[in-house]
C-alpha positions as CSV (number, residue, x, y, z in Angstrom):
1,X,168.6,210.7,253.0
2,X,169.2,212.7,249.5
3,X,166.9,215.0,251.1
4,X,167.9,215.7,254.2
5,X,171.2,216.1,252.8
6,X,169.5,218.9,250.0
7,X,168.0,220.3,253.0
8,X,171.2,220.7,255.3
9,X,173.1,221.9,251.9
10,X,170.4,224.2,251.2
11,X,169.8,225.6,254.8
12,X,173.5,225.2,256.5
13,X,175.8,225.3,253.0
14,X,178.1,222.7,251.8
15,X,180.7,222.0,254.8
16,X,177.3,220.7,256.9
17,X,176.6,218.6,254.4
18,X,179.5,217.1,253.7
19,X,180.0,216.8,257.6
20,X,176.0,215.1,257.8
21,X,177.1,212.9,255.4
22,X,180.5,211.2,256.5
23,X,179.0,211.0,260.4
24,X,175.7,209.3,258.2
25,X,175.7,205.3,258.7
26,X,175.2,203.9,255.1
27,X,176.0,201.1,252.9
28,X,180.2,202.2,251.3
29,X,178.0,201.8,248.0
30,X,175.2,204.1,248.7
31,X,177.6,207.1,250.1
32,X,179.3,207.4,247.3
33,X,176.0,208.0,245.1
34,X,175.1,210.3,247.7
35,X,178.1,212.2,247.2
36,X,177.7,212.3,243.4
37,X,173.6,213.5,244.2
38,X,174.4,216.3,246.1
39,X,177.8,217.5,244.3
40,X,174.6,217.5,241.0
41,X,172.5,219.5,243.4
42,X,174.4,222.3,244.2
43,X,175.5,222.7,240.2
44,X,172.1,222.1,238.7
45,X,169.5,223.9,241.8
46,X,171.8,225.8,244.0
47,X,174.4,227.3,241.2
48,X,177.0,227.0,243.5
49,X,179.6,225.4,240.9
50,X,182.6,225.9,244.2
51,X,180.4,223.4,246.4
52,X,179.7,221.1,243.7
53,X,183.3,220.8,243.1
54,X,183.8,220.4,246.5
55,X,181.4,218.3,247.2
56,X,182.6,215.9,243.9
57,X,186.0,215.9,245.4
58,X,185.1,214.7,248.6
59,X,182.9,212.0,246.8
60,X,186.0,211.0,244.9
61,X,188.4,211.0,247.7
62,X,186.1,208.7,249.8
63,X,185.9,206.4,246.8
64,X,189.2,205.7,246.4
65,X,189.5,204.7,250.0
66,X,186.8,202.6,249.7
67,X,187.5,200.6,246.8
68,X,190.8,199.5,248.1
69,X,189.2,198.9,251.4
70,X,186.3,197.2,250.1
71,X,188.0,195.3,247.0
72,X,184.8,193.0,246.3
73,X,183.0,196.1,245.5
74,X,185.9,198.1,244.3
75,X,183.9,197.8,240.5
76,X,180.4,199.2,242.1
77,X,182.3,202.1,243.7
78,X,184.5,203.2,241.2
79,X,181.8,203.4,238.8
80,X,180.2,205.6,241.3
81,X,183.0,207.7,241.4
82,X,183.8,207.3,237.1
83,X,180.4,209.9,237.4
84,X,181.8,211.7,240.0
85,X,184.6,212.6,237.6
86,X,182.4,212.8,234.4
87,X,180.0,215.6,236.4
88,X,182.4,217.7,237.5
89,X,184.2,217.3,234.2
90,X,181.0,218.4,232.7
91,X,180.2,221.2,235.3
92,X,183.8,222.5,234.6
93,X,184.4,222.1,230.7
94,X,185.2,225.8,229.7
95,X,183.3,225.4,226.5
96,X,179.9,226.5,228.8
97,X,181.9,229.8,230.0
């Protein structure tokens, strides 16, 4: 799936990708991670530091709703989405200029 969503990102930009993923049919756990993959794609391969941050924020939206949807994984998610934050934290510190 990461790469079909690399792929989409890569070929159709950010908005397709995030639209691939929320129609995709996964686990509440595995979205998430997949959120947090590609948001680290487009910094680290692509360069595009706007889609990564919009990408993360998506991620971390959807994890919010999930945890207090899903409360018996509520831990696994929001440690998904704890990365979430700590990437674009890291992707945005102005220390890197």
């Amino acid at each position: 799936m990461k790469e079909q969503l690399t792929k989409t990102f890569e070929t159709k930009g950010a908005q397709a990708a995030l639209k691939q993923l929320a129609e995709t049919y996964l686990p509440h756990t595995e979205k998430v991670k997949l959120y947090n993959e590609l948001a680290r794609h487009a910094y680290w391969q692509a360069k595009d530091l706007e889609a990564a941050i919009q990408i993360g924020q998506a991620g971390i939206s959807l994890g919010e709703n999930l945890a207090e949807k899903f409360p018996a994984d509520a831990e696994t998610i929001m440690g998904q989405e704890k990365a979430i934050h700590y990437n674009l934290a890291s992707f945005t510190w102005a220390g890197w200029d």
